[in-house]
MARBAZA-816169 format. One line per 10 residues: number of its first residue (from 1); their letters; for each residue x, y negated, z negated of N, C-alpha, C. Coordinates in Angstrom, 1 decimal, padded with zeros to 4 digits, m for minus. Layout:
<pts>
NUM) A) X:Y:Z:X:Y:Z:X:Y:Z | ...
</pts>
This chain:
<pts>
1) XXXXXXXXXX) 047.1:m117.7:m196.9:046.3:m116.6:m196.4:047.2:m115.4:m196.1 | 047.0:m114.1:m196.6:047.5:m112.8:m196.8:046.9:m112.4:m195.1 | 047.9:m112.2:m194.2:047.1:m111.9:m192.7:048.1:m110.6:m192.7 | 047.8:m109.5:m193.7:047.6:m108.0:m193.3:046.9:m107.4:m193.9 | 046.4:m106.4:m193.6:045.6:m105.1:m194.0:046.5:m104.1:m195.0 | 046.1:m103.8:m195.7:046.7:m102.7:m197.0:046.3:m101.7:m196.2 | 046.8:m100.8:m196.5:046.9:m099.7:m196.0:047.8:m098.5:m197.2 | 046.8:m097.6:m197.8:048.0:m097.2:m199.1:049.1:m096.4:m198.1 | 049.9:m096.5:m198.3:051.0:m096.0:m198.1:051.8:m095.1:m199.0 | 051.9:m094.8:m200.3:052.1:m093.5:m200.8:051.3:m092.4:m200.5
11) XXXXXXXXXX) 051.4:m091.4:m199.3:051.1:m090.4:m199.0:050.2:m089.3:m200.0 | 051.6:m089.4:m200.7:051.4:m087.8:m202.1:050.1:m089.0:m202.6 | 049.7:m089.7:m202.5:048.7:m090.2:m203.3:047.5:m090.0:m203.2 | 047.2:m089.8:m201.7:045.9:m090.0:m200.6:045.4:m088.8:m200.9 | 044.2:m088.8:m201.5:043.6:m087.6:m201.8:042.9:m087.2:m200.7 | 042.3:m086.3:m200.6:041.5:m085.7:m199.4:039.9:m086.6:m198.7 | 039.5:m087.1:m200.4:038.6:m088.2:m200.0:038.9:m089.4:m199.0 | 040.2:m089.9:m199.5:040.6:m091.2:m199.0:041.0:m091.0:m197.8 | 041.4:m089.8:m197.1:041.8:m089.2:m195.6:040.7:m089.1:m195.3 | 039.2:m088.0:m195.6:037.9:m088.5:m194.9:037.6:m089.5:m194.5
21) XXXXXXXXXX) 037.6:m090.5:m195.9:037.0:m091.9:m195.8:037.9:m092.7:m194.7 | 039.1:m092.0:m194.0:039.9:m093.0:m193.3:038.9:m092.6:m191.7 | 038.6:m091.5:m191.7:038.3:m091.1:m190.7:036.7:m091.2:m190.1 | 036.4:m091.9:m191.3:034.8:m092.4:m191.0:034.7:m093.9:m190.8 | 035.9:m094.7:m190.6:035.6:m095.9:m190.1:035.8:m095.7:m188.2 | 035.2:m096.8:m187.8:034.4:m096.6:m186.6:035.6:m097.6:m185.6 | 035.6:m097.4:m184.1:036.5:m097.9:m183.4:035.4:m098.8:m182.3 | 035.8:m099.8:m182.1:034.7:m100.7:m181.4:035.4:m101.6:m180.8 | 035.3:m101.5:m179.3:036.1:m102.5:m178.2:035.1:m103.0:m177.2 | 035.5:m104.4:m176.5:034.7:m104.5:m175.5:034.7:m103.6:m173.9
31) XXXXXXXXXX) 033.4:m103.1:m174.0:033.4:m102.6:m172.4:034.3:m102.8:m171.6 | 034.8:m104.0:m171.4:035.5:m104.1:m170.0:037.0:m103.9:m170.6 | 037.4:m103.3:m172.0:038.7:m102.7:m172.2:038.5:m101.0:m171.7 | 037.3:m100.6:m172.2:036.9:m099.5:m171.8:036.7:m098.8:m170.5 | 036.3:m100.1:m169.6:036.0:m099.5:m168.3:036.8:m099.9:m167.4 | 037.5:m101.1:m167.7:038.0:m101.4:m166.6:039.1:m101.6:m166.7 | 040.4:m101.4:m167.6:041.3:m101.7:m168.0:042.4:m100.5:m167.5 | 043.6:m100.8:m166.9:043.7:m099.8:m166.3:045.0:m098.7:m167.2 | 044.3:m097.7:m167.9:044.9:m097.4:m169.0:045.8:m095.9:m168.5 | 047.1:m096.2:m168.8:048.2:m094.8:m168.4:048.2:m094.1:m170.2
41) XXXXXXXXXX) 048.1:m093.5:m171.2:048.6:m093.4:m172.5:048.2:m091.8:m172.5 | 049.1:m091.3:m173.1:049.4:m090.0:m173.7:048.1:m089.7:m174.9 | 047.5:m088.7:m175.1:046.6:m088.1:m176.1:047.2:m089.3:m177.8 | 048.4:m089.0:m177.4:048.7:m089.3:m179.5:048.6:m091.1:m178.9 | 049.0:m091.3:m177.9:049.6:m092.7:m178.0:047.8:m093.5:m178.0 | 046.6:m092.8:m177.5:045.1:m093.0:m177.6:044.9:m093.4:m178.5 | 044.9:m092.1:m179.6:045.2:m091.9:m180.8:045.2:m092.8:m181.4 | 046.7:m093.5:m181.6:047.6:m094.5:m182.5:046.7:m095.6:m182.1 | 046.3:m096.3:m180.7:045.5:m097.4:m180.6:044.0:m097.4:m181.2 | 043.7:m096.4:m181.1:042.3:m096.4:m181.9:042.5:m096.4:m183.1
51) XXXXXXXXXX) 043.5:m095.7:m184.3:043.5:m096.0:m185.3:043.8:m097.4:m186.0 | 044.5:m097.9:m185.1:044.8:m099.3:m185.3:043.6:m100.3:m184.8 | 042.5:m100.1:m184.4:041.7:m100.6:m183.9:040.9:m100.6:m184.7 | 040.8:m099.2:m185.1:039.7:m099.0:m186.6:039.8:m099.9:m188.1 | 041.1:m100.7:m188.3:041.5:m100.6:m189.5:041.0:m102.6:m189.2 | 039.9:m102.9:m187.5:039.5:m104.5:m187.5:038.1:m104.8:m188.2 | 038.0:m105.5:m189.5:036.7:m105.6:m189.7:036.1:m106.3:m188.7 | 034.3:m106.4:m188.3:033.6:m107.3:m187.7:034.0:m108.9:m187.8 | 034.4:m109.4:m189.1:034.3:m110.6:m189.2:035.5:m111.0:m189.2 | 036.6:m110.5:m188.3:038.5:m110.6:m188.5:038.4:m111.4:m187.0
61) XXXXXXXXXX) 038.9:m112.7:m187.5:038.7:m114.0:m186.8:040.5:m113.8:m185.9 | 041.2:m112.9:m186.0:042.3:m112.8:m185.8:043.1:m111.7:m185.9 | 043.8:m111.2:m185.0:044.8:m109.4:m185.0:045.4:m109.5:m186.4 | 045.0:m108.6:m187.2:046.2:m108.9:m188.6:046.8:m107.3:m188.5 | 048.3:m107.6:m188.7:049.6:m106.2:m189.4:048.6:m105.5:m190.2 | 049.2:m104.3:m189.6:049.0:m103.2:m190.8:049.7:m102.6:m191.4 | 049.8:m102.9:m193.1:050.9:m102.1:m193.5:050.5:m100.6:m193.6 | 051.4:m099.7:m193.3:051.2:m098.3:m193.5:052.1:m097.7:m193.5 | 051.9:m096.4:m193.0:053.8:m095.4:m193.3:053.2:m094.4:m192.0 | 054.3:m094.0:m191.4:054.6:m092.7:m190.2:053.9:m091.3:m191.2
71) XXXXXXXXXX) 054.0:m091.2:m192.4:053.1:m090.2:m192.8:051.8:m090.2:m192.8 | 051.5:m091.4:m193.2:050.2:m091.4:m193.8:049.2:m091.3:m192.1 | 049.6:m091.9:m191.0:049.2:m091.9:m189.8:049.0:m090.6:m189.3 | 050.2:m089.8:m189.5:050.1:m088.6:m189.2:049.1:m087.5:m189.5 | 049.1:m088.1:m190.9:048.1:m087.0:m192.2:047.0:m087.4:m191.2 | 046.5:m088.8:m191.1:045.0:m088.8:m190.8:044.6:m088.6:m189.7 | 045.5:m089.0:m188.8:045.4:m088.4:m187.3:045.8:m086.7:m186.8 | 045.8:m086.2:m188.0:046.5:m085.0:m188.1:047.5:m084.6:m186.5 | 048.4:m085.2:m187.1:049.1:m085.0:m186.1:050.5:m084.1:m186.4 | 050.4:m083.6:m188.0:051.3:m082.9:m188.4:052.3:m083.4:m189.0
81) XXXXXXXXXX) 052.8:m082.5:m190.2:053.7:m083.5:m191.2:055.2:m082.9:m190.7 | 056.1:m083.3:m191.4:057.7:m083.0:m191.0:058.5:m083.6:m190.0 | 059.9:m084.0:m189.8:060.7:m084.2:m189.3:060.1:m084.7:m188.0 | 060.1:m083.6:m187.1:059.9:m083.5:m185.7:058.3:m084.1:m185.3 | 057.4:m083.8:m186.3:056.1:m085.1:m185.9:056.2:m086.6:m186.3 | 057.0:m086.7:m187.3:057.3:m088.3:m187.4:058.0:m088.9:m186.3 | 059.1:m088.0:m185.7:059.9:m088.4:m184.5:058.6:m088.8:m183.5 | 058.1:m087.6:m183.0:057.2:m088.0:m181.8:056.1:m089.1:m182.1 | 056.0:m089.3:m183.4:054.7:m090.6:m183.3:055.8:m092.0:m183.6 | 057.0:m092.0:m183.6:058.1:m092.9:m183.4:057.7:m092.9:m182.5
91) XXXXXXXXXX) 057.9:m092.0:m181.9:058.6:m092.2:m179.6:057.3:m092.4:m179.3 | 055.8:m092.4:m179.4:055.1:m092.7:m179.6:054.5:m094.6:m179.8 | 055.1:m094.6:m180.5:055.1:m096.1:m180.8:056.0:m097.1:m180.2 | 056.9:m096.6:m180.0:058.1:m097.2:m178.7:057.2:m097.6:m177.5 | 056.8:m096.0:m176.8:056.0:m096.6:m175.6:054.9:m096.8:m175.7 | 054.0:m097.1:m176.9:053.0:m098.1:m176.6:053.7:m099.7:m176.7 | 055.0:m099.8:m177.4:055.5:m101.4:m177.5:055.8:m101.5:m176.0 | 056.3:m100.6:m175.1:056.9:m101.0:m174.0:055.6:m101.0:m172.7 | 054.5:m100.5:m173.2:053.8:m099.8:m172.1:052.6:m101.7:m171.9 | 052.7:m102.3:m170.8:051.7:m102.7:m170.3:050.4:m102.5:m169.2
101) XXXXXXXXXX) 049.3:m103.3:m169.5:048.5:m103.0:m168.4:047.2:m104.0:m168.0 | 047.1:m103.6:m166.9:046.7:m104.8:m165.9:045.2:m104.9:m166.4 | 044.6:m105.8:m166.9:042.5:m105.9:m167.2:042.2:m107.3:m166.3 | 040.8:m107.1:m166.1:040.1:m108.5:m165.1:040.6:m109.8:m167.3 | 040.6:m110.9:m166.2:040.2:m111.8:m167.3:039.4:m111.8:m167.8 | 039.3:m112.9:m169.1:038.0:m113.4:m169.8:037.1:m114.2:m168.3 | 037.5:m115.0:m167.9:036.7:m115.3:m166.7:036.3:m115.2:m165.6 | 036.8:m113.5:m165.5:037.1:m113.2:m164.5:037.3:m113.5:m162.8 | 038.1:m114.3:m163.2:039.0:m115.0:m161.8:040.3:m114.2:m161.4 | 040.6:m113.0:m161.7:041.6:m112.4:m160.9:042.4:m111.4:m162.4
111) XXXXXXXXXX) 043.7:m110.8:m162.6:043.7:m110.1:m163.6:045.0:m110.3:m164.1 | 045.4:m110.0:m165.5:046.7:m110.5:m166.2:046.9:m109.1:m166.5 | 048.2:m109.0:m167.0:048.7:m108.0:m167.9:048.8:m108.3:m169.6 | 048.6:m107.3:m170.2:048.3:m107.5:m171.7:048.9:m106.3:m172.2 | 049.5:m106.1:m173.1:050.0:m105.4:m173.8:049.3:m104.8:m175.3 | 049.6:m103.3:m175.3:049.3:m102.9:m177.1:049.3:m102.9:m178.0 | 050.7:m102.8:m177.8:051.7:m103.5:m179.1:052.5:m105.3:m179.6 | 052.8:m105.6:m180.8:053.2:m106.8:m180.8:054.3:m106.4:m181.6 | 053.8:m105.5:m182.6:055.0:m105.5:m183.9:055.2:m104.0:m184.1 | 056.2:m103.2:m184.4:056.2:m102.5:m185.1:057.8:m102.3:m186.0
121) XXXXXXXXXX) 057.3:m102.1:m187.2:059.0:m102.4:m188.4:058.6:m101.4:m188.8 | 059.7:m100.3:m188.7:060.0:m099.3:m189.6:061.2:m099.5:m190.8 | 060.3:m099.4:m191.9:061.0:m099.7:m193.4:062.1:m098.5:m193.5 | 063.3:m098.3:m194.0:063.5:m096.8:m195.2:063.2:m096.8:m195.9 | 062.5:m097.1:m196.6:061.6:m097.0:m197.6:060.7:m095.8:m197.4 | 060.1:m095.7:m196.1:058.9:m095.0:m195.5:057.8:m095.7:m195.0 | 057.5:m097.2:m195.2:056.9:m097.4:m194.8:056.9:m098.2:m192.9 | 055.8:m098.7:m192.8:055.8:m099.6:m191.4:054.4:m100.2:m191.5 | 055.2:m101.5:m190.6:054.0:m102.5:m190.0:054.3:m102.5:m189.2 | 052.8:m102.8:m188.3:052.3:m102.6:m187.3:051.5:m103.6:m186.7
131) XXXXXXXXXX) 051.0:m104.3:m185.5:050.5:m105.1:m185.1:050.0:m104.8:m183.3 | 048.6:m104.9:m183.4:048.2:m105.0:m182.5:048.6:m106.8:m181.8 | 048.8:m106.4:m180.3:049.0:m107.4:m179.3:048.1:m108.3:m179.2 | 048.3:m109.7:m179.6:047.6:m111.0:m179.3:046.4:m111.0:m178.5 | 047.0:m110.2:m177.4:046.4:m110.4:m175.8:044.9:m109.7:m175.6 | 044.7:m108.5:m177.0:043.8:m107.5:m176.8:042.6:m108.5:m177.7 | 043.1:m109.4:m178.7:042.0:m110.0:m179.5:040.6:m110.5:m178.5 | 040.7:m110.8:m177.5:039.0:m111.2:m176.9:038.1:m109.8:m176.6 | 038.5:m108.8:m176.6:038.6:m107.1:m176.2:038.0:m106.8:m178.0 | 038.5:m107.0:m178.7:038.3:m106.3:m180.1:037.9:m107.1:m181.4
141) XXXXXXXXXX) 037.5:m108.8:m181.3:037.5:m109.3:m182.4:036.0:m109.9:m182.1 | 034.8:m110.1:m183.1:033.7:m110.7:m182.9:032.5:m109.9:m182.2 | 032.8:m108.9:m181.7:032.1:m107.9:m180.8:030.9:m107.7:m181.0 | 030.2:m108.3:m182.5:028.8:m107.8:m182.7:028.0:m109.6:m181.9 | 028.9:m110.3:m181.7:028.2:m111.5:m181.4:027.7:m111.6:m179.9 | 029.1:m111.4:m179.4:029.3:m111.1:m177.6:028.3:m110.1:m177.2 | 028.7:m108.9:m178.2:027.6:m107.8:m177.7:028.4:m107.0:m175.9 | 027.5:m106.1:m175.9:028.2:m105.3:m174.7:029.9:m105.0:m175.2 | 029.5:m104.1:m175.7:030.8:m103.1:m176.5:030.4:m101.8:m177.1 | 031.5:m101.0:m177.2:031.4:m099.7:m177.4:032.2:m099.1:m178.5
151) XXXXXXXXXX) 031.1:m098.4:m180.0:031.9:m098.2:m180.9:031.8:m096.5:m181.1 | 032.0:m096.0:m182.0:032.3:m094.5:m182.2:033.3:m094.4:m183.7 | 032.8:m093.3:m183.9:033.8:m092.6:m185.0:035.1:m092.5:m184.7 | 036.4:m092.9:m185.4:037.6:m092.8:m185.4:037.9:m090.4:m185.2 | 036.5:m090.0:m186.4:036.8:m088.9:m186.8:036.5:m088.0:m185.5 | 035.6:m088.6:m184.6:035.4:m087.8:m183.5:036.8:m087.7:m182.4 | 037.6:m088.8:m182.0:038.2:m088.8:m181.1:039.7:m088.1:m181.5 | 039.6:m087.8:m183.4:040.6:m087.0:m183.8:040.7:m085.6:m183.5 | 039.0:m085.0:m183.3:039.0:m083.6:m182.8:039.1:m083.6:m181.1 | 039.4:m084.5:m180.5:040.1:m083.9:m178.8:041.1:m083.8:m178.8
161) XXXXXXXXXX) 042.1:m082.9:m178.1:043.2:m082.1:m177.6:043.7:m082.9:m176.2 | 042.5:m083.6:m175.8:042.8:m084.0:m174.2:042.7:m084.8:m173.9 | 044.1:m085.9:m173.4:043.6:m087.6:m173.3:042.2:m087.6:m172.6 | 042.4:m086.5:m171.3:041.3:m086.8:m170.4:040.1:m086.7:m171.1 | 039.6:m086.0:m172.1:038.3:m085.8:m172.7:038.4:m087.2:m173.7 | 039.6:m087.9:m174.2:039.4:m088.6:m175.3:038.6:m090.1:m173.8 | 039.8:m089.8:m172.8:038.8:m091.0:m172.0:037.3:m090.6:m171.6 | 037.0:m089.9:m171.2:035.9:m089.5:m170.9:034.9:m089.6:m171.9 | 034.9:m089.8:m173.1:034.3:m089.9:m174.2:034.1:m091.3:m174.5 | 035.3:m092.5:m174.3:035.0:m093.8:m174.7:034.4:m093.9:m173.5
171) XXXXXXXXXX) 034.3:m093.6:m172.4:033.4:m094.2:m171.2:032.1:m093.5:m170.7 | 031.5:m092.5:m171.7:030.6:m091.6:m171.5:030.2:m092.8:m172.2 | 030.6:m093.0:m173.4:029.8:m093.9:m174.8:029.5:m095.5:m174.3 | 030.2:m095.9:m173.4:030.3:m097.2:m173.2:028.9:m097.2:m172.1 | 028.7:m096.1:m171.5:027.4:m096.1:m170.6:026.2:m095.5:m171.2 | 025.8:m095.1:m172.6:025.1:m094.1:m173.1:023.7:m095.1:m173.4 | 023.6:m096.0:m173.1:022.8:m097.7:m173.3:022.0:m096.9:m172.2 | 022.4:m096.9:m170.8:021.9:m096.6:m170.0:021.3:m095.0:m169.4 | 022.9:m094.7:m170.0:022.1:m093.0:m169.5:023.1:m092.3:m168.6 | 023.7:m093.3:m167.5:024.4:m092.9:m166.8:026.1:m093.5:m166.3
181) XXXXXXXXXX) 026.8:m093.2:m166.2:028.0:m094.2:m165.7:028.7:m093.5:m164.4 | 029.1:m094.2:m163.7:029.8:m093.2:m162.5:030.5:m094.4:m161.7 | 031.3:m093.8:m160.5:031.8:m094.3:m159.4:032.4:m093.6:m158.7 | 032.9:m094.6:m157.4:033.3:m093.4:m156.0:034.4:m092.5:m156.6 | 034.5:m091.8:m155.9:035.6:m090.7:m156.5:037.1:m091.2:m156.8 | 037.0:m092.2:m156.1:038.5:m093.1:m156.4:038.5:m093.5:m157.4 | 037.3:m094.1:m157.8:037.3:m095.1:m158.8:037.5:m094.5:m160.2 | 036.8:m093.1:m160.3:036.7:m092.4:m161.4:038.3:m091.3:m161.6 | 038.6:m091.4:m160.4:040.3:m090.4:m160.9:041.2:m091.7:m160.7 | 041.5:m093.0:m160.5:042.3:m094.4:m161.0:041.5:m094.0:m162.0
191) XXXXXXXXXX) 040.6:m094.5:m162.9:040.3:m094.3:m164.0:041.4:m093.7:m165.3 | 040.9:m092.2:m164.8:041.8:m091.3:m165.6:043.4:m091.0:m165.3 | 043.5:m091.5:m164.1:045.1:m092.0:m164.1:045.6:m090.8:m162.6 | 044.5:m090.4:m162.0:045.2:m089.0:m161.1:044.6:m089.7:m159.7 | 044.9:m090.7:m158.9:044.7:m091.1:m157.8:045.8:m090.4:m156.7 | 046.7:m089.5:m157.0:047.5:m089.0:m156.4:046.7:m087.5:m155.9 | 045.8:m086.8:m156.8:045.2:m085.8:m156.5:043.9:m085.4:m155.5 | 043.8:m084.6:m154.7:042.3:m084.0:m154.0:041.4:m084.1:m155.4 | 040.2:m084.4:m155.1:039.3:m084.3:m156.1:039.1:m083.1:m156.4 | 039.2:m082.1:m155.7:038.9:m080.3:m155.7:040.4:m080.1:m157.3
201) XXXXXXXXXX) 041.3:m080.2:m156.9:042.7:m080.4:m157.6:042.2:m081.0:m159.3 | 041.7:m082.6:m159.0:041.6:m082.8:m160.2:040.4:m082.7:m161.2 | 039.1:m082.1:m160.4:038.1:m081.7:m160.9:038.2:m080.2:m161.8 | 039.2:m079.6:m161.3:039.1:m078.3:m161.6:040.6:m078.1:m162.5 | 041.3:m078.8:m162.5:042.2:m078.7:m163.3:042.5:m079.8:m164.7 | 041.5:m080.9:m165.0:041.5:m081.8:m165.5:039.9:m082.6:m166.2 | 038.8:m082.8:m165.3:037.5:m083.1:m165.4:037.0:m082.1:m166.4 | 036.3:m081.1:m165.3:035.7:m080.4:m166.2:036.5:m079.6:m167.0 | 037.2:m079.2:m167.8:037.9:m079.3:m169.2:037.4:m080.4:m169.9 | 037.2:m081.5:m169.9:037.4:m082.4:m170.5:035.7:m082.7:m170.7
211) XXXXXXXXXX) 034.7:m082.8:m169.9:033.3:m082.1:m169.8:032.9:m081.1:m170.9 | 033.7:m080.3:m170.6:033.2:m078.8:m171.7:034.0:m079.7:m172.8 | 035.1:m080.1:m173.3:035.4:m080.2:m174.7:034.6:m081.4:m175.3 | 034.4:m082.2:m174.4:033.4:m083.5:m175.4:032.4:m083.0:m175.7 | 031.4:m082.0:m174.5:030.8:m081.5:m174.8:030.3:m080.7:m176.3 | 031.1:m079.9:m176.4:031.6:m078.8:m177.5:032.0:m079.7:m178.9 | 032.4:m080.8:m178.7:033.0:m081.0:m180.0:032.3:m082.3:m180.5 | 031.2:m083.3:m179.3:031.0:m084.3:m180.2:029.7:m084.8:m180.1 | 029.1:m085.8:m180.2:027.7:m086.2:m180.5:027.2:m086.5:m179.3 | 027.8:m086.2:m178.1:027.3:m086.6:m176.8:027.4:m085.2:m175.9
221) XXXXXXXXXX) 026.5:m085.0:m174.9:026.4:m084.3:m174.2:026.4:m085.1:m172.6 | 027.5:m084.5:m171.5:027.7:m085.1:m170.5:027.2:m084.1:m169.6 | 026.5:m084.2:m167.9:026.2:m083.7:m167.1:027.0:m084.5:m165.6 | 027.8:m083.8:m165.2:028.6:m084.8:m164.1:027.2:m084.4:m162.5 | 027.1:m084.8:m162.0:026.4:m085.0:m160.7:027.9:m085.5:m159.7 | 027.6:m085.1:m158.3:028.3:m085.2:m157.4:027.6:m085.8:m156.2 | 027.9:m086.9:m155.4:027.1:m087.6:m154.7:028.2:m086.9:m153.3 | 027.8:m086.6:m152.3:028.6:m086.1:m151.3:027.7:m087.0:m149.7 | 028.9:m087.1:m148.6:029.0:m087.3:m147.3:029.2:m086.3:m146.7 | 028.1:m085.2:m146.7:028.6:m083.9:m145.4:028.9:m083.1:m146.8
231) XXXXXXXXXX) 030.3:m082.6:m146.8:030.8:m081.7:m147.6:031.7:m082.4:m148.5 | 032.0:m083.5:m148.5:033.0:m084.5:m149.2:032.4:m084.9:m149.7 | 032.9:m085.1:m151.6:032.5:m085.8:m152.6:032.7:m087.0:m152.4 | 031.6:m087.9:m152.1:032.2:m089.7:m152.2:032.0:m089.9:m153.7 | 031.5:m089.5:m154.6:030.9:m090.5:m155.5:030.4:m089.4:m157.1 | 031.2:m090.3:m158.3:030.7:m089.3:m159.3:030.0:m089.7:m160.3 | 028.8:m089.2:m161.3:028.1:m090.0:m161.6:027.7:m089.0:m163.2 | 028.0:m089.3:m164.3:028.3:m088.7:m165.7:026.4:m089.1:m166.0 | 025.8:m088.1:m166.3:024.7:m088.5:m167.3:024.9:m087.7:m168.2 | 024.4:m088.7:m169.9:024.7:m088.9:m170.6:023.5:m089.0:m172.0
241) XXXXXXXXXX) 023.3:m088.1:m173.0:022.8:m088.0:m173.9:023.2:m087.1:m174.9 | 022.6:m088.2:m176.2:023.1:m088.1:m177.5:022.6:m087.3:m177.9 | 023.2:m086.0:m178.4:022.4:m085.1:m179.7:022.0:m085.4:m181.0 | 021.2:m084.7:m181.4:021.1:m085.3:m182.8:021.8:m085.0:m183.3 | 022.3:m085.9:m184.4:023.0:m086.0:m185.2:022.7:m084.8:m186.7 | 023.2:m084.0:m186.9:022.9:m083.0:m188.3:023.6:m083.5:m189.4 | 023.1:m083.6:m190.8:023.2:m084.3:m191.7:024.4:m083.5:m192.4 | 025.5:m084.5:m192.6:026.4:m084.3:m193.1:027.0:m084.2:m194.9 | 026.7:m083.0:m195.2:027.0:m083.0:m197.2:028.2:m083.4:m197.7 | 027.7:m084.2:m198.9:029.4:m084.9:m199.4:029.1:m085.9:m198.7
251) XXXXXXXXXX) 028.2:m087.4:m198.5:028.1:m088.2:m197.6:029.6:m089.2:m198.5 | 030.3:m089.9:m197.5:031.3:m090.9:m197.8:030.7:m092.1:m197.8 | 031.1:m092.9:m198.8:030.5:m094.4:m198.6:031.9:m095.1:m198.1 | 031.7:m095.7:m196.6:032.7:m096.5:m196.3:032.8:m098.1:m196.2 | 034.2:m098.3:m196.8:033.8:m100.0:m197.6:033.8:m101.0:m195.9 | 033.0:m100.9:m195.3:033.3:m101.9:m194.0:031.7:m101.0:m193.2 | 031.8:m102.9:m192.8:030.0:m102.9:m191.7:030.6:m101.7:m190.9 | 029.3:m100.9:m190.6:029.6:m099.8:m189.4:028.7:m100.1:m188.1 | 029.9:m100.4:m187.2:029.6:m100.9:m186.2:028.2:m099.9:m185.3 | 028.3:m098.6:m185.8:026.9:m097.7:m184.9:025.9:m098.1:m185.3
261) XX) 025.2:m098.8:m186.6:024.6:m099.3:m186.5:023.8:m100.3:m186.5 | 024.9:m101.4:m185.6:024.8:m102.7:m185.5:023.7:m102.8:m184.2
</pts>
């Protein structure tokens, strides 16, 4: 059994179709990687895990290597071609190999550390493989069976600029079933990584940015509500609804189940 994924790897080859068609396969994890998982990662380093997450079919009994190349990642995640962007999605991939983080268990009896990365081999050749972490497979593999999981377009989370909007977006989506997702104001800036800050501080310099850009750029429209004690915010609460969708010309046929409408 062949346990990688192809991935073309000659660049100059990749026509502009095959870059669309990369960007219409869909990213689908369980909820509780989404919500509760306690994620520190840089905008590109989001990025690199979601593309790598995109590349799991529904029926992948197991994490398999991806073969690919530092260009071809780049092109699709447009992250820019040349010298100095291959560097940073190296240094990039360094600290997702080094970066762990704490999630509740499968049975939830208390919580382990799990990691992103397992493999990454950079060829000279140009190429690389890549391998998602053992530890994420109960999080990403089987998901249409388990159910309670949250998928999306790879091509939407390519147009944010802002980790904080890219998080705000898988957890807008992970609550969009319901309508609403929220928690006390601790809970929601641990979330996004700013427990150091006044909510006044991180609301205004971090939130809403990230509000207006999901807003503005993707299939969801977010309304934050504020639940207050007196004049103090205890409690924040995202509602959440989907725009219609406007029909897209040049439709791509992509070869893998699409998890949106499972």
């Amino acid at each position: 059994m062949d346990n990688t994924i192809k991935v073309t790897s000659d660049v100059q080859n990749m026509s502009e179709g095959v870059i669309e068609l990369n960007k219409e396969y869909t990213v689908a994890k369980d909820n509780m990687l989404v919500q509760k998982a306690k994620i520190d990662l840089s905008e590109k380093e989001l990025k690199l895990i979601d593309w790598l997450i995109s590349k799991i079919k529904p029926d992948d009994k197991e994490i398999l290597q991806v073969d690919t190349s530092i260009s071809e990642i780049n092109l699709v995640l447009g992250f820019g071609t040349g010298g100095r962007n291959i560097k940073q999605t190296k240094d990039a991939l360094l600290n997702l190999s080094n970066k762990g983080f704490w999630i509740e268990s499968e049975d939830s009896s208390g919580i382990e550390i799990a990691r992103w990365i397992d493999e990454v081999s950079l060829k000279y050749n140009g190429k690389a493989i890549l391998k998602l972490h053992s530890k994420l497979a109960p999080y990403l593999l089987q998901l249409a069976e388990k159910g309670n999981y949250t998928s999306y377009y790879l091509r939407t989370i390519i147009s944010l600029k802002s980790k904080y909007s890219l998080l705000l977006y898988q957890l807008a989506k992970s609550g969009l079933h319901h309508g609403v997702i929220g928690g006390t104001v601790e809970e929601i800036q641990e979330y996004f990584g700013h427990k150091d800050l006044s909510w006044g501080t991180f609301n205004g310099r971090y939130l809403k940015k990230a509000i207006e850009e999901v807003n503005s750029k993707t299939d969801l429209h977010i309304e934050m509500l504020l639940g207050k004690n007196g004049r103090k915010v205890v409690r924040v609460e995202f509602r959440i609804t989907k725009k219609i969708r406007k029909e897209v010309s040049g439709k791509i046929q992509v070869p893998m189940h699409n998890w949106l409408d499972s």
